[in-house]
C-alpha positions as CSV (number, residue, x, y, z in Angstrom):
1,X,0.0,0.0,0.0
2,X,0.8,3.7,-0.7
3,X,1.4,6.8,1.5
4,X,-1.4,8.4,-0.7
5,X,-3.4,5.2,0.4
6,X,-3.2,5.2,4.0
7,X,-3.2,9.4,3.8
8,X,-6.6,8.8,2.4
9,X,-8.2,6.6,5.5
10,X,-6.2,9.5,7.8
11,X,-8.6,11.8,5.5
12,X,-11.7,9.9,6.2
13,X,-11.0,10.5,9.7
14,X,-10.6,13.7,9.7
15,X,-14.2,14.5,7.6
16,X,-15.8,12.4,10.3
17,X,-14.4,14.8,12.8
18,X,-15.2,17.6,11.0
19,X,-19.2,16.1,11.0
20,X,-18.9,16.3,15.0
21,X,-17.8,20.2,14.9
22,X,-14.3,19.3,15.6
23,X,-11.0,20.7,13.5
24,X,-10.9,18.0,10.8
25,X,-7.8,16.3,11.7
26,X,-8.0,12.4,11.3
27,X,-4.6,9.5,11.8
28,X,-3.8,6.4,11.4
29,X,-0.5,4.0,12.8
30,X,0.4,1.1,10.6
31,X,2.5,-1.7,11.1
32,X,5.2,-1.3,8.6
33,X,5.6,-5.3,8.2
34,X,1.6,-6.4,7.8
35,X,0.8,-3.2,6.6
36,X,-2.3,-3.1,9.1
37,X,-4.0,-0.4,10.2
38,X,-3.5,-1.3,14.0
39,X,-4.5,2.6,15.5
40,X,-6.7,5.3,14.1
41,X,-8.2,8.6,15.9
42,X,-9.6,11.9,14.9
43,X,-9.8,15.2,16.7
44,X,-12.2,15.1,19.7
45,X,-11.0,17.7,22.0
46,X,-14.2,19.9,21.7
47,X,-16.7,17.2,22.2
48,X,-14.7,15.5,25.6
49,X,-13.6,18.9,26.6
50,X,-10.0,17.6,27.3
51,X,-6.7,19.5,25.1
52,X,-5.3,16.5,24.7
53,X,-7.5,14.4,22.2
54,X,-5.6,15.7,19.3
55,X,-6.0,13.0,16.4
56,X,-2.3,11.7,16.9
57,X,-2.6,11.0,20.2
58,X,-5.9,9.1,20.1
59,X,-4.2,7.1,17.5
60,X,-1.1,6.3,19.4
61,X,-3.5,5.2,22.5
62,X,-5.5,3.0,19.5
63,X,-2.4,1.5,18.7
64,X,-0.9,0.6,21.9
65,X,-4.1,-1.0,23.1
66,X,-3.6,-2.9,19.9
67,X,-0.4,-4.3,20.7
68,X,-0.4,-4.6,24.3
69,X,2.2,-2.2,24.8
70,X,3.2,1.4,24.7
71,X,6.7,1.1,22.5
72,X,5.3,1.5,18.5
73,X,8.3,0.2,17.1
74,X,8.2,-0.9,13.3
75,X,5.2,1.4,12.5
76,X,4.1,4.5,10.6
77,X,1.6,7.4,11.6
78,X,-0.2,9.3,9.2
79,X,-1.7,12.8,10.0
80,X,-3.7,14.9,7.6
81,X,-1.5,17.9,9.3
82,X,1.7,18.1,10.3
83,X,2.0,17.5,14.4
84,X,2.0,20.1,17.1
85,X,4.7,19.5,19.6
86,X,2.6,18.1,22.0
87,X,1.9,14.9,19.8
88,X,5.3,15.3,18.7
89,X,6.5,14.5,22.0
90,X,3.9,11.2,21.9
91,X,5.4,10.3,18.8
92,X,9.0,10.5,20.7
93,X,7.8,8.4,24.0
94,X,5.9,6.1,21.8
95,X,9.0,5.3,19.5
96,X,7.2,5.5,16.0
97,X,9.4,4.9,13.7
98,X,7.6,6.9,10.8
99,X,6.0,10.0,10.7
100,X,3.7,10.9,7.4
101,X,1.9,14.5,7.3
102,X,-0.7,16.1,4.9
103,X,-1.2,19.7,5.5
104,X,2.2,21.9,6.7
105,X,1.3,24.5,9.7
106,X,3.4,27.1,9.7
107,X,1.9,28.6,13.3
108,X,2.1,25.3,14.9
109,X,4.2,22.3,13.1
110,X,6.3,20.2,15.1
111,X,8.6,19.1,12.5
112,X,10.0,21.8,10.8
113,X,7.4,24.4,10.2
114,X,7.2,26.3,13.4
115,X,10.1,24.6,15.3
116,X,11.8,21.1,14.4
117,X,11.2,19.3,18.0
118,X,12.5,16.0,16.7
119,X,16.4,17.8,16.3
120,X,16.1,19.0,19.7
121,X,16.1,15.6,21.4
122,X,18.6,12.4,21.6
123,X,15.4,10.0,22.3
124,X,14.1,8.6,19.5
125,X,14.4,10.1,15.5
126,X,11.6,9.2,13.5
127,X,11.8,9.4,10.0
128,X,9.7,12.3,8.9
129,X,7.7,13.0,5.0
130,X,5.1,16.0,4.7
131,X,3.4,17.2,1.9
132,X,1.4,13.9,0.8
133,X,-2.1,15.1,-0.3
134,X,-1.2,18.3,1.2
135,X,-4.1,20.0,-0.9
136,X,-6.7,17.7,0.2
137,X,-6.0,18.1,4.0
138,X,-4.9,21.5,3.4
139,X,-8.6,22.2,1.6
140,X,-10.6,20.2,4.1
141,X,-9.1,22.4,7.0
142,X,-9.4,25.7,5.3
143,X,-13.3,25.1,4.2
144,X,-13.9,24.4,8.1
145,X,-12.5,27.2,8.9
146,X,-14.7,29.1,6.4
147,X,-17.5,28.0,7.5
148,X,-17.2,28.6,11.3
149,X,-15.8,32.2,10.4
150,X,-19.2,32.5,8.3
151,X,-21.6,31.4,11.2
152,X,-19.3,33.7,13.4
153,X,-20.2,36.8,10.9
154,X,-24.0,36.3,11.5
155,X,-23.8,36.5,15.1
156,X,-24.4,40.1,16.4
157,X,-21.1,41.8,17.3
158,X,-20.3,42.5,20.7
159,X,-18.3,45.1,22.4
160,X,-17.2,45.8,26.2
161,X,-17.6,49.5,27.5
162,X,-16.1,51.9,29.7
163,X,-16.7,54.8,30.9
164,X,-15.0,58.3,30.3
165,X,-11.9,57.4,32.3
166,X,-11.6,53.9,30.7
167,X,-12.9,52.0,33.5
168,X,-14.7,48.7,32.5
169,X,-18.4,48.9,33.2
170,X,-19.0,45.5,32.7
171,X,-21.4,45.8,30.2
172,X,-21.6,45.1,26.5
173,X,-23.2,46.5,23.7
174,X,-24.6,45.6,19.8
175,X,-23.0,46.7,17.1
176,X,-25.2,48.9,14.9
177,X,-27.6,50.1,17.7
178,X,-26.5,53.7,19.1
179,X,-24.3,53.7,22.1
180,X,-25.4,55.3,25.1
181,X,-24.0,58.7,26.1
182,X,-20.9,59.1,28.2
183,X,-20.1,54.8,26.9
184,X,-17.1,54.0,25.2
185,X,-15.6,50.9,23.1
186,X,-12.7,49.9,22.0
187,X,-10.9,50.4,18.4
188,X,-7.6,49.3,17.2
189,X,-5.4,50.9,14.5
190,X,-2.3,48.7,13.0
191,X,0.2,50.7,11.2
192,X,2.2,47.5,9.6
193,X,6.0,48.9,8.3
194,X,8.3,46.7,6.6
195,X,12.2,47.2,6.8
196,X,11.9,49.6,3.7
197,X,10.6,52.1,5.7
198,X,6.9,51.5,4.1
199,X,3.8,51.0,5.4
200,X,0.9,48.6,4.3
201,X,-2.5,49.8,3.4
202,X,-5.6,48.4,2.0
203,X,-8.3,49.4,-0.2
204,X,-12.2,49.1,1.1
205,X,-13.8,46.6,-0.8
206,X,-16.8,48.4,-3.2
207,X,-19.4,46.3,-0.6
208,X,-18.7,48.5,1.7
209,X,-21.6,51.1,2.8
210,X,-19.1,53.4,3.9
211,X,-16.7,54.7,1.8
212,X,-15.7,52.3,-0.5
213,X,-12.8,52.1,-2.7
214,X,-10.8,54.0,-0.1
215,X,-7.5,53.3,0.9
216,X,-6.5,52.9,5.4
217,X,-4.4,51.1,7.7
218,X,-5.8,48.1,9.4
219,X,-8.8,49.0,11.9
220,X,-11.5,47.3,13.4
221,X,-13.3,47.4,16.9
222,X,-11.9,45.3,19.6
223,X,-14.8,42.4,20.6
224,X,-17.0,41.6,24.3
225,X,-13.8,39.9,26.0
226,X,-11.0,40.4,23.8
227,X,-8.3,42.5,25.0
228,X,-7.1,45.5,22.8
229,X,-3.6,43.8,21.7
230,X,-5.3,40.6,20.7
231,X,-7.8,42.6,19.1
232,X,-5.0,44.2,16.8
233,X,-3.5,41.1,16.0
234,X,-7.3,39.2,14.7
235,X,-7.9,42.5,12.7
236,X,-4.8,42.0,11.1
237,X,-5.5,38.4,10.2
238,X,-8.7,38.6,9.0
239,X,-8.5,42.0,6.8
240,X,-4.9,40.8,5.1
241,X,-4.4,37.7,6.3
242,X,-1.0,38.4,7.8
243,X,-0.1,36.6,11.5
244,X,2.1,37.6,14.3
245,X,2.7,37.1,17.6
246,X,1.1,40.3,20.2
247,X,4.1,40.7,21.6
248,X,4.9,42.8,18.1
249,X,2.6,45.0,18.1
250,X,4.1,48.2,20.3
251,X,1.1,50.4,21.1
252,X,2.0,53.9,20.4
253,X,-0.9,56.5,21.0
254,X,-4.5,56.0,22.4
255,X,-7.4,58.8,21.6
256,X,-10.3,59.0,23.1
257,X,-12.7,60.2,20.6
258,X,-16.7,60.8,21.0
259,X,-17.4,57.1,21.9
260,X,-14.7,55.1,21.4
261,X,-10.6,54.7,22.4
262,X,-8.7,54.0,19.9
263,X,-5.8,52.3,20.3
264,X,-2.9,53.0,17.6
265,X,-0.2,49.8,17.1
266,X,2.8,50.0,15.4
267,X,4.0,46.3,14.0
268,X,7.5,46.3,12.0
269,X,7.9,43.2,10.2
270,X,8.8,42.2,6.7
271,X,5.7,40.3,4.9
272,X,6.1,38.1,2.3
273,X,3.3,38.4,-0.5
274,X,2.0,35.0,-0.6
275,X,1.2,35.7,3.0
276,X,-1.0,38.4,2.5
277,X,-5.0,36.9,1.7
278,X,-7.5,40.0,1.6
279,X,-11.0,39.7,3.4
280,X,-13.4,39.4,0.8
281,X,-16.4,42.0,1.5
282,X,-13.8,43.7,3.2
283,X,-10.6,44.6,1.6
284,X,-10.4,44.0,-2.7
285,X,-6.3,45.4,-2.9
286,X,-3.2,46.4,-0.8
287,X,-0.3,48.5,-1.3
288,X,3.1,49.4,0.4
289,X,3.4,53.2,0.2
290,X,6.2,55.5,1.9
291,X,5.4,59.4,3.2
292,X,5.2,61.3,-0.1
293,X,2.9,58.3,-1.1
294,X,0.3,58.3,1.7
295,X,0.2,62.5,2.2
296,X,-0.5,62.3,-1.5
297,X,-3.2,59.9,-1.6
298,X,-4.5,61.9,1.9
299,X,-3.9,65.1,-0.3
300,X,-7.0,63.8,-2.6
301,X,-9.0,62.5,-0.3
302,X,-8.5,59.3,-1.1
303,X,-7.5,58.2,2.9
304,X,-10.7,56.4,5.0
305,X,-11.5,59.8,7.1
306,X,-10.4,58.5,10.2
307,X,-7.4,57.6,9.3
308,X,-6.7,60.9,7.7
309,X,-7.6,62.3,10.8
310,X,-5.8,60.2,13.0
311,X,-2.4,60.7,10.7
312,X,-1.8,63.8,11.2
313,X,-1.8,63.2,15.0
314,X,0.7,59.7,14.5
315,X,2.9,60.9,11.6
316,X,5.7,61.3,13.5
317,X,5.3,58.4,15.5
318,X,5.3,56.3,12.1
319,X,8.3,57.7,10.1
């Protein structure tokens, strides 16, 4: 039998988790001499409320049960994406002698993406191989996470306010209904500048009610329990599709305006373009512009008001 072969019954697995509102990750551990599936598991952390049902793990546990013992000697696992170190350290303790990946996760991954754990210990090496039906697992992964962004966008938007002073009232509020007199909400602004000396700005999609086809930095409310950093850091995502860690962003100004504080980060970072994936009904183009380029563009009024209002407050916090 095939990688491809056994990648597809890790697949199968992972649908099947998806069908119980779990992240689609399915496995499977083979003996490498009977070529038997002898351990299979899928993602069930959400539906046993424990962290450590990942797919791998349950797998390994299938396994071992299997053979009456915890060393996996002699076998393969298969995962539709690539482990987090967690089940890389299973894979370790349970001596697997193969490890087969679909999808590569940069923001997590194990073995090689986001850290390498396997170099870092004198254990156990198992043989590693990513990328087999990478675009199936990688597909199957994205579409969930479509479709639970989608069912996030028709749930009313929430926001925490404060009072004059910024002190939490501990209530929240709708988005779209009129906020009450003397209440205030939170907004974040992310001014993203690459080692060039530019900054990155986006053009309003033509769906938008307000202003459209106008260019801005990133900016977007801060939601009900969400703290103003992390707030900064999902605006980023979701509008350009560009992820870092909080502790980049370096706050620079707050202003309190009429009902809001806004909250002005400055992220340096270089960002390569096949990173950048604009929010459809949201942004439709980007561009990297330096001083002369922005003042111009404010200059004919083609700068999102508040951000030409905000500018000329940050300019020389930015260049």
């Amino acid at each position: 039998m095939t990688d491809s072969y056994y990648m597809k019954k890790a697949l199968a697995l992972a649908f099947s988790a998806a069908q119980n509102k779990e992240i689609p990750v399915g496995a499977v551990v083979v003996d490498n001499s009977t070529g038997e599936i002898i351990g299979q598991g899928k993602n069930e952390c959400e539906n046993k409320n424990s962290p450590l049902l990942h797919a791998e793990m349950t797998a390994i546990e299938s396994a071992a049960k299997k053979l009456g013992g915890w060393r996996l000697f002699n076998t393969t696992l298969f995962v539709t994406l690539e482990p987090c170190a967690m089940c890389a350290g299973a894979i370790i303790n349970a001596r697997v002698s193969r490890v087969v990946f679909g999808a590569y996760d940069k923001r997590a991954g194990a073995c090689g993406s986001a850290v390498d754990l396997f170099s870092l210990t004198k254990t156990h090496m198992p043989e590693i191989k990513g990328g087999v039906l990478e675009k199936e697992c990688a597909v199957l992964l994205s579409e969930f996470f479509r479709e639970k962004r989608l069912k996030t966008q028709n749930k009313p938007e929430l926001w925490d306010l404060y009072d004059k002073d910024r002190n939490p009232l501990f209530l929240t509020h709708r988005r779209g209904v009129p906020l009450k007199e003397g209440t205030f909400h939170t907004v974040v602004v992310v001014i993203t500048k690459n080692r060039d000396g530019k900054i990155l700005i986006t053009k309003r999609s033509q769906e938008k009610n307000n202003c459209p086809g106008h260019w801005e930095c990133t900016t977007g409310s801060v939601v009900a329990g969400e703290t103003s950093v992390c707030g900064a850091c999902r605006e980023l995502m979701e509008e350009t599709g560009i992820k870092r860690k909080k502790e980049n962003f370096k706050l620079i100004k707050t202003v309190r305006g009429e009902s809001s504080f806004t909250d002005c980060y400055l992220l340096k970072t270089d960002v390569n373009a096949d990173e950048i994936k604009l929010q459809k009904g949201e942004t439709e183009d980007y561009k990297w512009v330096d001083r002369k380029d922005f003042e111009e563009l404010q200059s004919k009024g083609k700068v999102f008001a508040p951000d030409a209002e905000q500018y000329e407050g940050l300019k020389s916090l930015i260049w």
